[in-house]
N, C-alpha and C positions, 0 to 999 in steps of 0.2 A: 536440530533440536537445541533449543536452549533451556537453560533451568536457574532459577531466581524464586523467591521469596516462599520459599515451598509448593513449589509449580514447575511442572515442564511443562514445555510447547513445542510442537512441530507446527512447520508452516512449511507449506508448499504453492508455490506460487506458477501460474501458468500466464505468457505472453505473448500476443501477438500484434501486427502488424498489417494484418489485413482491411481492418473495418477503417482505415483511417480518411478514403479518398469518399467513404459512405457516410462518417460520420463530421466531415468538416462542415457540414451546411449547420449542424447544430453546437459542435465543437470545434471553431478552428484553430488551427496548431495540431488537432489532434496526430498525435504520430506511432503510439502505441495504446492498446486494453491490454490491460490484466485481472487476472481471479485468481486472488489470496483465500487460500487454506490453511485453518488456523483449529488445533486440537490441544485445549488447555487440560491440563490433570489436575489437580490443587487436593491433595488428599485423596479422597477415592471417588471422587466424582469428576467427570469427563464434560468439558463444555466442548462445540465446534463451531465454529462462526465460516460463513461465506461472503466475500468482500472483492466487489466488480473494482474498477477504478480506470481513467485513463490521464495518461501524462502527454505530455507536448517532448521530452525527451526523445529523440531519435534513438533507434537499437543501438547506434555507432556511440552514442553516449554513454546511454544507461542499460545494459544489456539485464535477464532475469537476474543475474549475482547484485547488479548496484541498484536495481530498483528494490529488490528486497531488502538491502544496507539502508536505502533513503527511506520505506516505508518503517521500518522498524526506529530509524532514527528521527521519524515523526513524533512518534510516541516519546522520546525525550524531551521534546520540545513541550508537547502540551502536560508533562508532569515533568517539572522541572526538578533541578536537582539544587542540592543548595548546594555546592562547592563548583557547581557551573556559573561562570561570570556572565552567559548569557542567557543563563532561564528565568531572567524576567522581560527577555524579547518574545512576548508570545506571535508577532506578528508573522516571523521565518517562516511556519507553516505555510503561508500564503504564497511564499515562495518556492517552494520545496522542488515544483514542474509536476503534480500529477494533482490530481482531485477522486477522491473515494465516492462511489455510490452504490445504490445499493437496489436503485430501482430495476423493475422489467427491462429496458430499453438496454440497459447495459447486462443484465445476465442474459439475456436472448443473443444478444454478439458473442459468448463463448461458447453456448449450446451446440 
């Protein structure tokens, strides 16, 4: 749970390891999918988002604790902070090792 700007959120994040030897012909590198759950409150209204994604990080890297640390430390990146000396590098994203989607192809791999 975390809580900021007059909001909480929980987020639950699921990962696997399986789809990776299925999805290298379209992904390679690919080494992990995960499906981020996300349930914002902001006053008395409730949003919930669903978010596929796959990273080239091996489990021995980035296990569900540092991929959820890296995906949340995405979102610093693209709303920069002004007392951060590097938030006018927006490019780090690109490097981050995962990619967000959100189409069919990737929510049918955690079905």
């Amino acid at each position: 749970m975390h809580k900021g700007h007059g909001r909480v959120e929980v987020r639950s994040l699921e990962v696997t390891t399986w789809p990776a030897e299925y999805l290298a012909s379209d992904w390679p590198g690919c080494a992990q999918v995960f499906r981020l759950e996300r349930a914002r409150r902001s006053g008395g209204e409730v949003k919930q988002e669903v978010v596929f994604g796959i990273t080239s990080l091996p489990r021995e890297r980035a296990g569900a604790a540092e991929l959820s640390r890296l995906i949340r430390g995405h979102w610093r990146i693209e709303n920069p902070q002004s007392d951060d000396p590097r938030s006018d590098n927006l490019c780090v994203a690109g490097r981050a090792g995962y990619h967000l989607c959100g189409g069919p192809a990737c929510a049918g791999l955690m079905a």
